[in-house]
N, C-alpha and C positions, 0 to 999 in steps of 0.2 A: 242089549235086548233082554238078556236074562235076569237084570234087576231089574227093567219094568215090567217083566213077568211078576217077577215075587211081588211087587208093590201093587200091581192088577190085581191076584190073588188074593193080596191081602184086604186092598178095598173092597173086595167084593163081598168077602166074609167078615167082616164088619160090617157093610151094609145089609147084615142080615139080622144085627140087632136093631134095634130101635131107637134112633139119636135122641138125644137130655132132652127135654126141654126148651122150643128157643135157640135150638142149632139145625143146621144143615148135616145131613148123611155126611159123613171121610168119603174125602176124595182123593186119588191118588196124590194129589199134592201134599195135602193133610199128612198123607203117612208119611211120607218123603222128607219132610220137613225138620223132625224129630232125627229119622234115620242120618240124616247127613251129617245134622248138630252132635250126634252122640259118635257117630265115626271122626270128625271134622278135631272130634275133643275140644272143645273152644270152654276155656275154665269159666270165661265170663258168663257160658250160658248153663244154668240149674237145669233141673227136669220141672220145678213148679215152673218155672216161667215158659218152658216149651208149653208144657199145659195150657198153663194162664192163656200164652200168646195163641194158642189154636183155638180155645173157647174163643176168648174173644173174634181171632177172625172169624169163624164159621161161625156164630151171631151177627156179627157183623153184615155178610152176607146174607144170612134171612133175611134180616131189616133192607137189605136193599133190594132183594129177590119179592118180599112184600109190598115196596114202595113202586118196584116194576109193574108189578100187575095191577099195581091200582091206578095207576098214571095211564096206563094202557086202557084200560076200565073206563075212567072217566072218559077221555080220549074217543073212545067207541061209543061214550053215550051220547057226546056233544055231536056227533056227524048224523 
């Protein structure tokens, strides 16, 4: 319970800045993600690629939190 405290806290105070561009707010997953990789020590994994790999998902899911709402949209016009 007390690490998903701190990881609560932390996405909250991150979601007080302003995501890139084309991303989605950190979400506690987001943080969590990096944290495990960097305890876990795994050599295979760099800090650019944790990066890389969280832009890309949290892009990723825009594009499909976009294509939600518009499927939905359409959806609502045709009834």
């Amino acid at each position: 319970m007390l690490a998903y405290a701190f990881l609560a806290v932390t996405t909250a105070r991150a979601r007080k800045i302003e995501p890139a561009e084309g991303l989605i707010p950190l979400t506690v997953n987001e943080v969590r993600h990096p944290f495990v990789e960097v305890a876990m020590r795994r050599p295979s994994v760099t800090k650019a690629f944790l990066l890389a790999w969280s832009w890309w998902r949290r892009h990723r899911q825009l594009l499909a939190k976009h294509c939600h709402y518009h499927r939905q949209t359409v959806k609502l016009q045709l009834n």
